[in-house]
Structures are given as C-alpha cells and as structure tokens.
Wavefront OBJ file of the C-alpha trace (Angstrom):
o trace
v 6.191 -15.931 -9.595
v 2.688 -16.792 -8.784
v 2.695 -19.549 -10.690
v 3.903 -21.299 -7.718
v 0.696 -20.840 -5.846
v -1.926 -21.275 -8.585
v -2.675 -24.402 -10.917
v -3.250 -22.435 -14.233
v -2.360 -19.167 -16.344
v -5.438 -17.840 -16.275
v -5.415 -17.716 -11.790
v -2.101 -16.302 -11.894
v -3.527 -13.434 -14.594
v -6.687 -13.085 -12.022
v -4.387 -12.993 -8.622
v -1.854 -10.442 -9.788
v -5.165 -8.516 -11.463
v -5.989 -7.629 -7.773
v -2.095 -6.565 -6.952
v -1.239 -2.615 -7.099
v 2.170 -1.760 -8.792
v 4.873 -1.008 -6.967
v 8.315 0.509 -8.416
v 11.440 1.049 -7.540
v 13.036 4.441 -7.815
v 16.819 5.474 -8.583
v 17.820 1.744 -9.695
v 18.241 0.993 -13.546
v 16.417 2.834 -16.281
v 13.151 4.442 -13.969
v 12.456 6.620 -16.578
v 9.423 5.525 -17.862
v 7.602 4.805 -14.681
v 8.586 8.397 -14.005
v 6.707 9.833 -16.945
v 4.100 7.612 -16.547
v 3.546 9.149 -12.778
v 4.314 12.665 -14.237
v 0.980 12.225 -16.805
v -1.121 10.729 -14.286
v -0.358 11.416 -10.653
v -3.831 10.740 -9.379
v -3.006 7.409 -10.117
v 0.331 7.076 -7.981
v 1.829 7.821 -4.267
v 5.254 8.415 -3.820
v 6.568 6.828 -0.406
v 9.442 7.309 1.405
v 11.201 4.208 2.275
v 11.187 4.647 5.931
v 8.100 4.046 8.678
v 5.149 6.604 9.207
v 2.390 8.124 8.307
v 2.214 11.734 7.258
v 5.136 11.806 4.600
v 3.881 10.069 1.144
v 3.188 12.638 -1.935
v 0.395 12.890 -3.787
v -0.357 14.549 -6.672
v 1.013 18.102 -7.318
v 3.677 17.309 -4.146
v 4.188 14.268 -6.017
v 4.961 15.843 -9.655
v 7.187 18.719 -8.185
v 9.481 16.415 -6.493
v 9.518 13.995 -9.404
v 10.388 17.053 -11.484
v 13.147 18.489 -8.921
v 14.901 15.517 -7.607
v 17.831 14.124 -9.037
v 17.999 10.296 -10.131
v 20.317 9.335 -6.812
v 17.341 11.231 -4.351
v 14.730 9.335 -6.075
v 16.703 6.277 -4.750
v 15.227 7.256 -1.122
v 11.648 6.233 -2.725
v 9.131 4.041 -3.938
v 6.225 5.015 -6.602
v 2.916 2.922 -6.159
v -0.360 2.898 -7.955
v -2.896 4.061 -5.768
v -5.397 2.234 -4.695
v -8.289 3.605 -5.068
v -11.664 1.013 -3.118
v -14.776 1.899 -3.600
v -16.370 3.216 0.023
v -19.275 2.099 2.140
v -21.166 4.163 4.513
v -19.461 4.348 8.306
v -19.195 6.055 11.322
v -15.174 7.009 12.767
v -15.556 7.159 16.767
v -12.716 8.659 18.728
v -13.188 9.009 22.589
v -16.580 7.251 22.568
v -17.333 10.576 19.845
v -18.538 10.117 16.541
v -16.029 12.042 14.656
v -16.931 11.159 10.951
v -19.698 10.387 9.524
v -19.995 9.325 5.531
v -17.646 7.414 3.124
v -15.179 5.415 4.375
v -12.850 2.912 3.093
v -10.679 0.078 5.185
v -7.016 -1.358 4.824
v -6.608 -5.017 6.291
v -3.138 -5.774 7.089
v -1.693 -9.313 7.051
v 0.895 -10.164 9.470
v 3.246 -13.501 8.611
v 6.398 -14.669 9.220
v 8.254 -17.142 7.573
v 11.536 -18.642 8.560
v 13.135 -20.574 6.524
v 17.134 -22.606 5.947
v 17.728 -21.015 2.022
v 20.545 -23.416 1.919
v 17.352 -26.020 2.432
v 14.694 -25.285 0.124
v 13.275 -28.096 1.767
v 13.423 -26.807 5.355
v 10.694 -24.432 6.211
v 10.624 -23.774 10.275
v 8.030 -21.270 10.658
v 4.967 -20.442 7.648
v 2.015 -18.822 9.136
v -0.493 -15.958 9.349
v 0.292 -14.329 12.955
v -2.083 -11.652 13.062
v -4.519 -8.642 11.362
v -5.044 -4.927 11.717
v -7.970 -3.335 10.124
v -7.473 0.227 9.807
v -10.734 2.492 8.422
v -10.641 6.398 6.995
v -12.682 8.342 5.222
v -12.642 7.961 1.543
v -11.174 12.037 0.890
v -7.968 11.214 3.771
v -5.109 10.010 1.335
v -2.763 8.839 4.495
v -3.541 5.419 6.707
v -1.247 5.866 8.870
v -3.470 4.986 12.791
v -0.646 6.303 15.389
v -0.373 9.788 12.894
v -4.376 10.541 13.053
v -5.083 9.580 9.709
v -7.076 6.332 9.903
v -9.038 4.271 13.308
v -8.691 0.962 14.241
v -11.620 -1.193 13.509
v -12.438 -4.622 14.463
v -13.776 -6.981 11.396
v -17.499 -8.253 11.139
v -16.811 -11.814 10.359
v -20.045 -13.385 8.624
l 1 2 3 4 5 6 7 8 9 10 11 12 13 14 15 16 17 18 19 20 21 22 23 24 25 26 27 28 29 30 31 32 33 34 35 36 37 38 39 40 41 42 43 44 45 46 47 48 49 50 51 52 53 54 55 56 57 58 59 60 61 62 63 64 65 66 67 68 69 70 71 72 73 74 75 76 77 78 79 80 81 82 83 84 85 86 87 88 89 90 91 92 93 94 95 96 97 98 99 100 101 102 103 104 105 106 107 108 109 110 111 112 113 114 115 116 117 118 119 120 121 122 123 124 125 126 127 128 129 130 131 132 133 134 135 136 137 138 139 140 141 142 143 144 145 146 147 148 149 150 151 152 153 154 155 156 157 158 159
C-alpha cells in the first residue's frame, strides 16, 4: 500500500488522489466496473494488453465491445479511467514544420528498475530512476502512442 511511502493517512489519501484507476478485466466478479464503463465511457479507455499505439477503445468502440464480448475475451483487456489534463497552448513540429498549433497536453514517462532477492526483503541490488520520455499531443488526439503518429517527443523545460 502507500502507506509504506508516506508518514500519515491523510498523504496516502492525497497520493493515490492523483492515481487513475486501473481494472482488470475477465478475472473475478468485473461486473460492476463493466457497468460503470457502460454509463460513462467518456470517462474510461479500454486497452489491449499488448504494446502499441493505435488499438485502445474509446467511447462508442468502447461500449460495443463491452456489450459484445464474452467474459473470457474481456480477459485480453484492461479498463482505465481516462485521464483527462487540462491543456496549455503549444506548437507540434515535425520535419522542422509546425504541424499543430493550439491545445496540447504532455505524458511524462518514468523509467525504473528495481532488482531485488524476494527471498531477502532486506536485499535490494538495484532501486533507481533510469530515465524520462516526455511525449506531447494535442488535447482532441485520444492515442499517445510517438512511433504510431499520435503524439511528438518533447524535451522538458526544467525551471
């Protein structure tokens, strides 16, 4: 829990305030996540569990598969609360062109690794932050996904 990274209730409450849902699909009783998604599908995604952009639903994709798949094909994805940032004004530049102009929104990606012995709670070998990607889009693009078009790469203003 994150109780192990914060000295009271109340920072736990605010730290997993700022976390988006994210739900299994085809394992136990998913029913009620399902109809949840079903009522308000603006407010979900519905990812594959495999690598790539260009294959979440959204929306009305997202209610008729809900609605047509059965419980074991459901098992082939996750449903997560969409995150919805407000945007900021910004510029998208492909080619040394200005492709997009207007609302845009970024993704920062944390890379870590961790090795650890599990028979060792106590021995920890590797526990660090290893790298970033910043990826920007315009606020109306639902993907991210860099390689499949949706999103740039952008470099962070540190101040």
């Amino acid at each position: 829990t994150l109780d192990q990274f914060t000295t009271t209730p109340e920072e736990s409450q605010t730290l997993a305030s700022t976390f988006a849902g994210l739900y299994a699909l085809g394992e136990g009783d998913d029913s009620e996540i399902v109809a949840r998604a079903l009522s308000n599908p603006g407010g979900y995604v519905l990812k594959p569990q495999r690598e790539g952009g260009g294959n979440n639903l959204y929306d009305d994709e997202l209610v008729s598969a809900l609605q047509t798949m059965t419980y074991a094909e459901r098992g082939g994805y996750i449903l997560m609360q969409k995150i919805q940032p407000p945007g900021t004004k910004g510029k998208l530049v492909r080619g040394g062109r200005v492709v997009y102009d207007g609302n845009t929104v970024c993704e920062l990606g944390v890379f870590g690794i961790t090795l650890r012995d599990y028979e060792d709670e106590n021995r920890v070998l590797m526990d660090g932050v290893f790298g970033h990607i910043l990826r920007s889009k315009s606020v109306d693009t639902d993907e991210g996904g860099v390689a499949a078009g949706y999103a740039f790469l952008s470099s962070p203003l540190l101040v």
